[in-house]
C-alpha positions in Angstrom: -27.2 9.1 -8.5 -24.2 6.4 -8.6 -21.3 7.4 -10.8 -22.0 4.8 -13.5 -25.4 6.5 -13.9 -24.2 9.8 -14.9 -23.7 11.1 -18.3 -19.8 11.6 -17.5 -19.8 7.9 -17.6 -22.0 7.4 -20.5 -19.2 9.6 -22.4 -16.4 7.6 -20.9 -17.9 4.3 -22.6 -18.4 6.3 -26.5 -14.5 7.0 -26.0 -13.3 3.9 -24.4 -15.1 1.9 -27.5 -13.1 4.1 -30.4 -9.9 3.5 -31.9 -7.1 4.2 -29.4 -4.8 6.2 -29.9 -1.4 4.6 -29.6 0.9 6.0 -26.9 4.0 7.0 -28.9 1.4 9.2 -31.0 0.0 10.9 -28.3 3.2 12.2 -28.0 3.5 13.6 -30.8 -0.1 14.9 -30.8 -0.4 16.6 -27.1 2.8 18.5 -27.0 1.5 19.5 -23.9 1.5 16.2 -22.1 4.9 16.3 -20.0 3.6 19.4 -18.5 0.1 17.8 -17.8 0.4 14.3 -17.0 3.7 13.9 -14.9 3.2 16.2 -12.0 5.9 17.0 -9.3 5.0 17.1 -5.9 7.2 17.3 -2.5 10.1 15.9 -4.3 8.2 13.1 -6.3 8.0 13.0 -10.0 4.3 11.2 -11.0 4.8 10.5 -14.4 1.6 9.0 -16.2 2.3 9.9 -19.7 3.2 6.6 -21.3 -0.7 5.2 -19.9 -2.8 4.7 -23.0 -4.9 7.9 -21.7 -5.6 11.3 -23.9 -5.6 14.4 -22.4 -9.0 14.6 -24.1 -10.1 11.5 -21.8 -8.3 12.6 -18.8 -10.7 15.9 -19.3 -13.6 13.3 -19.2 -12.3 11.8 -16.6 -12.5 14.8 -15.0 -15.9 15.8 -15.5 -16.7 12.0 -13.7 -15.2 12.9 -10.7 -17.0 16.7 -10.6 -20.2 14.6 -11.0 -19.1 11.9 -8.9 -18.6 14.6 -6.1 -15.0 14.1 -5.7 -14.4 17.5 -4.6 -16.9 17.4 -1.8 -15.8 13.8 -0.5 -12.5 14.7 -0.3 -13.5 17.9 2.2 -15.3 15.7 4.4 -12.8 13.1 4.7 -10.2 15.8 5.4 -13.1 17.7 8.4 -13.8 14.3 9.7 -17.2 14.1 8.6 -19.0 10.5 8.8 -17.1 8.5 5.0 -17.8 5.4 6.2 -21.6 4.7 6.0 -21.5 0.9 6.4 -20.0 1.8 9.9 -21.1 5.4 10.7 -17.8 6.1 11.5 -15.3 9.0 10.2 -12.1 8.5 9.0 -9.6 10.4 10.7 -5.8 9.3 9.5 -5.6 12.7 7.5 -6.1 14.1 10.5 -3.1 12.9 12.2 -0.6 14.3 9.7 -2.1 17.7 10.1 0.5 19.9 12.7 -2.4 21.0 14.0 -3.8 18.0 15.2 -1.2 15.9 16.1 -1.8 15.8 20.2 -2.2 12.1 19.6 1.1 10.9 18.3 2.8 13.4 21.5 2.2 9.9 23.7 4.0 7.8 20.8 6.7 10.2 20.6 7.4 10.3 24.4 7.7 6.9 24.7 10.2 6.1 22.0 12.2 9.0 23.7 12.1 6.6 27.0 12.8 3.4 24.8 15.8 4.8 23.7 16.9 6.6 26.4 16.7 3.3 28.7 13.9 3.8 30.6 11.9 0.3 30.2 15.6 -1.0 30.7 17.9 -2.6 28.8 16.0 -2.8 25.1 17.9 -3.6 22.2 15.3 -5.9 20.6 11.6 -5.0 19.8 9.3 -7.5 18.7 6.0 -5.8 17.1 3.1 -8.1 16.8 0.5 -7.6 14.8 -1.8 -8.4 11.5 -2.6 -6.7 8.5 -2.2 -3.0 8.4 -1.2 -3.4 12.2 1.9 -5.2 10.6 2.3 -4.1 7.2 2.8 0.0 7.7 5.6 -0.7 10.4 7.3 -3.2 8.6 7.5 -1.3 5.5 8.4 1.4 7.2 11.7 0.5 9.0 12.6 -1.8 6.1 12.8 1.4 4.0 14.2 3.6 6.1 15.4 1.5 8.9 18.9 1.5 7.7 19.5 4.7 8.9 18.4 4.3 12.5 20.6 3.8 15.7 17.6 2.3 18.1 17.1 -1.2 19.4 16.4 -3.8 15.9 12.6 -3.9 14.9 11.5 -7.4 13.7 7.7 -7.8 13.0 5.7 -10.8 13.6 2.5 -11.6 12.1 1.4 -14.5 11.0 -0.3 -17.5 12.8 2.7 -19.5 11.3 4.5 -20.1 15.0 7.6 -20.1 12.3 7.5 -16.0 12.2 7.5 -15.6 15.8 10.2 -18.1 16.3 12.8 -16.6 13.8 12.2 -13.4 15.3 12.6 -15.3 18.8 16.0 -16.4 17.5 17.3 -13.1 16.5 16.5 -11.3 20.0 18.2 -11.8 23.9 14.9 -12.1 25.8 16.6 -10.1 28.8 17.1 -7.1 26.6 14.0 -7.7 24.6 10.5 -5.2 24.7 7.0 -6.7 23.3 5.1 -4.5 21.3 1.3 -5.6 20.7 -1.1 -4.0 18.2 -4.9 -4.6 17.6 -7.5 -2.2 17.0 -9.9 -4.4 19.3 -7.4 -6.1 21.6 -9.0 -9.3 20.2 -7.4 -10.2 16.9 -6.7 -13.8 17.3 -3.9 -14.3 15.8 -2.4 -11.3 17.2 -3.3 -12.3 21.7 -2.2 -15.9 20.4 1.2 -14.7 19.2 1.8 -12.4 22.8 1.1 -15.3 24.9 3.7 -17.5 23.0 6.0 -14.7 23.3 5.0 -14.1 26.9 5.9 -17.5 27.5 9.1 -17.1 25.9 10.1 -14.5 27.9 9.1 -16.1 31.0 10.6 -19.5 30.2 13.7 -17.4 29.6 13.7 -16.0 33.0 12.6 -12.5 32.6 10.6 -12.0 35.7 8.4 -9.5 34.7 7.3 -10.5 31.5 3.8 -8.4 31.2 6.4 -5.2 32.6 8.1 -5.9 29.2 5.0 -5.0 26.5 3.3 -2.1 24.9 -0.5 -2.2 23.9 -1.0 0.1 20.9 -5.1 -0.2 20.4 -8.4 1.6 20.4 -9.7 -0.4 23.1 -6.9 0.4 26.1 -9.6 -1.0 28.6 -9.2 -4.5 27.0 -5.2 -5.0 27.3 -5.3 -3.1 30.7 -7.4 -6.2 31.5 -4.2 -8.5 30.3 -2.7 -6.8 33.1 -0.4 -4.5 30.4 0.3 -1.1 31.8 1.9 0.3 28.7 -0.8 1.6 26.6 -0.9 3.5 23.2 -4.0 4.3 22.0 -5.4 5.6 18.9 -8.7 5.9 17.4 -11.5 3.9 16.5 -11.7 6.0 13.4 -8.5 5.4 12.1 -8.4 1.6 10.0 -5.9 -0.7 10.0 -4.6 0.1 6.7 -4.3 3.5 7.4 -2.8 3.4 10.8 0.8 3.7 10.4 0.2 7.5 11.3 -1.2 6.6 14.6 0.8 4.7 17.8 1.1 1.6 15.3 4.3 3.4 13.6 5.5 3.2 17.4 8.7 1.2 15.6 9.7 3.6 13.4 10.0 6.1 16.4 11.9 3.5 18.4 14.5 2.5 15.7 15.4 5.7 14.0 13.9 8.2 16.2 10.8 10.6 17.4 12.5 13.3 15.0 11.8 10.6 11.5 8.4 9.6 12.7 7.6 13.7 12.6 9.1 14.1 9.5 7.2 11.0 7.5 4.0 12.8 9.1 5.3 16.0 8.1 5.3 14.7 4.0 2.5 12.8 4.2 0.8 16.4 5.4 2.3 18.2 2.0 0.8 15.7 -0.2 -2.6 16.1 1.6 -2.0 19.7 1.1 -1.8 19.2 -2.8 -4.6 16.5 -2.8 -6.7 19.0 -1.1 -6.5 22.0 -3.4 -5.0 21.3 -6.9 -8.0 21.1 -9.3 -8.6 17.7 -9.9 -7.0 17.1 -13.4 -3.5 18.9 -11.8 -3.7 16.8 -8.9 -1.3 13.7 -8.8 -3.4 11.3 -6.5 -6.6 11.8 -8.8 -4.7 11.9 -12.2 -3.5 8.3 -11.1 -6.7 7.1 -9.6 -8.5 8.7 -13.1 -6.2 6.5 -15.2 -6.5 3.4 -12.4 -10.3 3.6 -13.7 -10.2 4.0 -17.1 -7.9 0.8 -17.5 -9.7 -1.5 -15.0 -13.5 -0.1 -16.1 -13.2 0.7 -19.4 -10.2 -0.8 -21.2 -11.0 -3.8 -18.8 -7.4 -4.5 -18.3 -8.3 -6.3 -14.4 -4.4 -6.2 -12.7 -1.9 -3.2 -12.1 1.9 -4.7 -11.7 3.9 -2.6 -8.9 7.4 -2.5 -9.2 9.4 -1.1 -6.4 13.0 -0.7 -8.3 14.8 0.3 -5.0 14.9 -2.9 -2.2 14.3 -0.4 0.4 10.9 0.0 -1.0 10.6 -4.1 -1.5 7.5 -4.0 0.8 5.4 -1.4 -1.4 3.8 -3.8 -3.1 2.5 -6.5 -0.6 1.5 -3.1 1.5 -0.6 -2.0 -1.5 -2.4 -4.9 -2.7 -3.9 -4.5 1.5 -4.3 -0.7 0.8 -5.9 -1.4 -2.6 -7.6 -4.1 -2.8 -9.3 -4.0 0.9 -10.3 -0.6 0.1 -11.7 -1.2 -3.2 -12.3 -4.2 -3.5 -15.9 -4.3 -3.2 -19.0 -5.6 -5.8 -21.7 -3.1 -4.2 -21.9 1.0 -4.1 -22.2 2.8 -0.7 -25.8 2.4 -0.8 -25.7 -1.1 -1.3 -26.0 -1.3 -4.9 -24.8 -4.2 -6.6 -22.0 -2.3 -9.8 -21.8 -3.6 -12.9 -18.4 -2.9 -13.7 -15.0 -4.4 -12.3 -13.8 -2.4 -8.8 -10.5 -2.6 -7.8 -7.7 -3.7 -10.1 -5.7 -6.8 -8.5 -2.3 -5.5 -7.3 0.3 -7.1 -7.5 4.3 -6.9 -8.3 7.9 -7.2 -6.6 11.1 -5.8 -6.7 13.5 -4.9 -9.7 15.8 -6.0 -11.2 15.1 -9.4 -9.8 11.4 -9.7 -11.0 13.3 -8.9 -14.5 14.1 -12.5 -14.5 10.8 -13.9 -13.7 8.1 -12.3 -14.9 8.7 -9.4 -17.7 9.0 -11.7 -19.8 5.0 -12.3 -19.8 4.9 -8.4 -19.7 6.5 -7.9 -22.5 5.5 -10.3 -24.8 2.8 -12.0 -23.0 -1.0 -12.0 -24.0 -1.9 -9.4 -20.9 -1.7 -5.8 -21.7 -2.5 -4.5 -18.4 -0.6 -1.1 -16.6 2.2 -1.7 -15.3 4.2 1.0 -12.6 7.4 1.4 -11.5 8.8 3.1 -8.6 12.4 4.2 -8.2 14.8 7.2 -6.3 16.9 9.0 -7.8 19.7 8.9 -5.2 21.3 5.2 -3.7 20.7 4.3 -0.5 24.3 2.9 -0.2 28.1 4.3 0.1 29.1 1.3 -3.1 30.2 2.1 -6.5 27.7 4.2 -8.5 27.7 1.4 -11.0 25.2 0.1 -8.8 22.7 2.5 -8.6 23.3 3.4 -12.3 22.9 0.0 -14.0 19.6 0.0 -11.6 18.0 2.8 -12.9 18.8 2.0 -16.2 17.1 -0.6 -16.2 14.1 0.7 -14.5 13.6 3.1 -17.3 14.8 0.7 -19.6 11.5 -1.2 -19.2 9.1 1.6 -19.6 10.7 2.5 -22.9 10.5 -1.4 -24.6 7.1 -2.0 -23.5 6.1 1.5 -25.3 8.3 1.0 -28.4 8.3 -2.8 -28.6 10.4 -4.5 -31.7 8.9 -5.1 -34.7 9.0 -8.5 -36.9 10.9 -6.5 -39.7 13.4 -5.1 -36.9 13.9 -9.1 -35.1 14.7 -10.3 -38.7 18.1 -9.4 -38.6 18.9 -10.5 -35.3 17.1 -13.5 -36.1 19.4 -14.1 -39.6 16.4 -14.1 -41.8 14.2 -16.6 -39.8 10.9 -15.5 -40.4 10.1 -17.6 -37.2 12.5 -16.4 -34.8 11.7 -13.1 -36.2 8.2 -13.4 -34.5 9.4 -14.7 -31.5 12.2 -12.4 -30.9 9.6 -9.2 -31.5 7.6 -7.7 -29.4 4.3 -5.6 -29.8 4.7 -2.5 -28.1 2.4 0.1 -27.4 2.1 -1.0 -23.4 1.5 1.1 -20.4 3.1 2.1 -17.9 3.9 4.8 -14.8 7.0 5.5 -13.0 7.3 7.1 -9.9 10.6 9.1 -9.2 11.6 10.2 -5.5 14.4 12.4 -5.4 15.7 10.7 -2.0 14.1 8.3 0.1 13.7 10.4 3.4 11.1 10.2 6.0 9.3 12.8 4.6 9.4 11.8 1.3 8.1 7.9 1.9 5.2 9.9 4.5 4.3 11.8 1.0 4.7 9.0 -1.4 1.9 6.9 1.3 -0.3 9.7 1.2 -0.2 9.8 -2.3 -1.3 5.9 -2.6 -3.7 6.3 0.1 -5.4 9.4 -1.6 -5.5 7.8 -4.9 -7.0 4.7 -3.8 -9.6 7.3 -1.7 -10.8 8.9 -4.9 -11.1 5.7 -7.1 -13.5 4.4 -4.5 -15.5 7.7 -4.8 -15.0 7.6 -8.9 -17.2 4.2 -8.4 -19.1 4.9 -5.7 -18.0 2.9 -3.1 -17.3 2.9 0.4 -13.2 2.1 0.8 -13.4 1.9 4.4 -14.8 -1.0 5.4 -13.6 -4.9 4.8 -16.7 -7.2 5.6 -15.0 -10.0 3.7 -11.8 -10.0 6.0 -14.3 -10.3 9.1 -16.2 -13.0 7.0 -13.2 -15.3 6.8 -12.0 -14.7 10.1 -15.7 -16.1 11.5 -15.3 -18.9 9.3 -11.4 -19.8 10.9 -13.1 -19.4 14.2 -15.8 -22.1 13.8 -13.1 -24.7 12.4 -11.0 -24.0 15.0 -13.1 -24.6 17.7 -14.0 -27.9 15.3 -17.6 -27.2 14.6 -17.2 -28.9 11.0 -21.2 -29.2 10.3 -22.7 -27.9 7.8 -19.5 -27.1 5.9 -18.4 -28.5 2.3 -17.1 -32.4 1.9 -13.9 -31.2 0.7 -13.1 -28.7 3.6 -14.5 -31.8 6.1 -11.9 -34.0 4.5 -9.0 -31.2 4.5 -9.8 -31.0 8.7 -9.9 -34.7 8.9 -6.6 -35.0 7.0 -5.3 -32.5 9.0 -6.3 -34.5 12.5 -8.0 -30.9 13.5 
């Protein structure tokens, strides 16, 4: 039986179609909720309690995921049991944050010992290329915590755009430059066509060895020993691209701040799965948020979740969620194949505070969409400046949770408005929105490894509170079939208007 099938979800649909509650009374009426609904865990304050969600829902909610069997997908992703069905395949990231089992990452760790020792020569430029989660785990990562590191400069490349690979080009001596390559198959196109151009680049500026000067980090070694690279990382073929960071592809995080930070981001990562693994489910962070994730996007049918990162060493989060997200869950059918008759995965999306303040709050706020909105922040600066700084930041990160839940009122705007009735209505604002904020004490290693964990277990358990499969992406591999054939200029048998683009193109 699918989860919308059950009588847990029959119950969610009676509450979801009463009167709501509003938020500020749910206050008042669930003394309780602090306690409940904004969990600490490792250092990282969850707190969910200005969502427009009862404690008598979250109970509900609750009772979906026993019947959803929630508790028993969890243990089998955690004992590497077969999760992904489409594929027959495990899924084994958990895995590598476990002390346990870490025998895979000892070959990572080495190596960015020798890289900063000197041992591949002179490197005090790395170039990771990649696509997807093979480019958006390490980038986030040293952007957040890169700061901090005293190895060679990390600069990603991943788009097809020869423009990426040429600004990193221009920031990096070629003589004192190392290659890093990542793709699961060792056949990602955009990935082999961006190493040959930088291949050429290193030849053309007369390094002699050029192949000497790359690393392969993939699950099929066999395939870049055959490009004559010697310098392999591999990791499994269980562990997906969006989920890989834990593996060899967090190979830059090692190199620029060192094989201690890598350990330590695995090390939180591990104490969140610890709490994700045996709180009961409505005590436990990860399922509390995926819980509320589904009772906005299913059954309040709010379809978007804004992501707010109010720290700009965290400015990545969101573009590395919407992949996390959205290729997870962002699937129409159940794991059976079962076409679900409710919206899946809420379309991320977001930026970085107090900039997006200026841009587009302003829709939030007074806008016609009502949909969640969350905010992530740390408590302490990542900078030596005046405290005013990090002060007025946080300020005004709270500052937005607190208007969207109290709003102004028409009465309240008439005074600033000097009795205009009209700019009264304009100047108020409706209140009663939701939102989360997310509050690291510090942004350590450890801490961004246990806030990752968190986002990847939540997004984990909302696939299993629908009934979906979160590991696979068939509509990635779809478009990337369909880029082949045009780029090989087999046009037949496609649309006027993409034959036109090509023509107008000259492709």
């Amino acid at each position: 039986m699918l989860p919308h099938q059950t009588d847990a979800w029959s119950l969610l649909d009676r509450l979801a179609t009463q009167p709501q509650v509003p938020i500020s009374r749910l206050f008042e009426d669930e003394p309780e909720r602090l306690g409940v609904m904004a969990p600490v865990v490792h250092g990282i304050r969850f707190d969910f309690t200005k969502l427009p969600l009862s404690l008598v829902q979250v109970q509900a909610l609750a009772g979906l995921a026993a019947e959803a069997g929630l508790i028993e997908w969890r243990a089998r992703l955690a004992e590497g049991d077969v999760v992904n069905a489409s594929e027959g395949r495990a899924a084994t990231h958990m895995a590598l944050r476990d002390p346990a089992r870490r025998g895979e990452q000892s070959a990572l760790l080495d190596l960015a010992g020798r890289i900063r020792a000197g041992a591949l020569g002179p490197v005090r430029h790395l170039i990771h290329i990649g696509i997807g989660g093979s480019a958006l785990g390490p980038q986030l990562l040293v952007d957040a915590l890169g700061d901090r590191g005293d190895g060679p400069e990390v600069h990603v490349a991943a788009n097809i755009d020869g423009t990426a690979l040429a600004r990193a080009f221009a920031a990096c001596n070629p003589a004192e430059t190392l290659l890093v390559a990542v793709s699961k198959t060792f056949t990602t196109q955009e990935t082999l066509t961006n190493l040959d151009s930088a291949l050429q680049w290193l030849e053309a500026s007369g390094v002699t060895d050029p192949i000497g000067r790359v690393v392969a980090v993939t699950a099929a070694p066999a395939k870049a020993a055959a490009r004559g690279i010697t310098e392999i990382l591999p990791f499994a073929e269980s562990v997906g691209g969006r989920y890989s960071l834990w593996s060899a592809v967090g190979l830059p995080l090692a190199v620029r701040c060192g094989p201690a930070a890598f350990e330590a981001l695995l090390d939180g990562a591990h104490a969140m799965d610890r709490h994700f693994l045996r709180r009961p489910l409505a005590m436990n962070a990860p399922v509390l948020a995926a819980m509320a994730d589904l009772w906005q996007a299913c059954f309040l049918k709010k379809p978007t979740r804004a992501i707010f990162a109010y720290d700009e060493r965290l400015r990545l989060l969101p573009p590395y969620l919407q992949q996390l997200e959205m290729e997870s869950n962002g699937k129409s059918v159940a794991r059976d194949g079962t076409p679900l008759p409710f919206p899946t995965a809420a379309i991320s999306w977001g930026g970085t505070g107090t900039d997006a303040q200026h841009a587009v709050f302003q829709l939030l706020h007074q806008g016609t969409h009502t949909d969640p909105i969350e905010f992530v922040a740390v408590a302490r600066p990542g900078h030596d400046l005046d405290p005013i700084h990090h002060r007025l930041l946080l300020a005004n990160c709270f500052a937005q949770g607190a208007a969207l839940l109290k709003g102004r009122t028409e009465r309240q705007a008439l005074a600033e408005a000097n009795g205009d009735p009209a700019l009264a209505r304009a100047k108020s604002f409706p209140g009663n929105r939701g939102s989360a904020t997310i509050l690291l004490d510090e942004l350590t290693p450890d801490r961004l490894g246990a806030l990752l964990a968190f986002y990847e277990a939540r997004t984990f358990s909302a696939a299993v509170l629908m009934g979906l499969n979160p590991f696979d992406q068939w509509g990635v591999e779809l478009g990337k079939q369909v880029a082949n054939q045009l780029s090989a200029g087999q046009t037949d048998g496609f649309d006027p208007s993409t034959e036109a683009l090509m023509r107008a193109a000259g492709l």
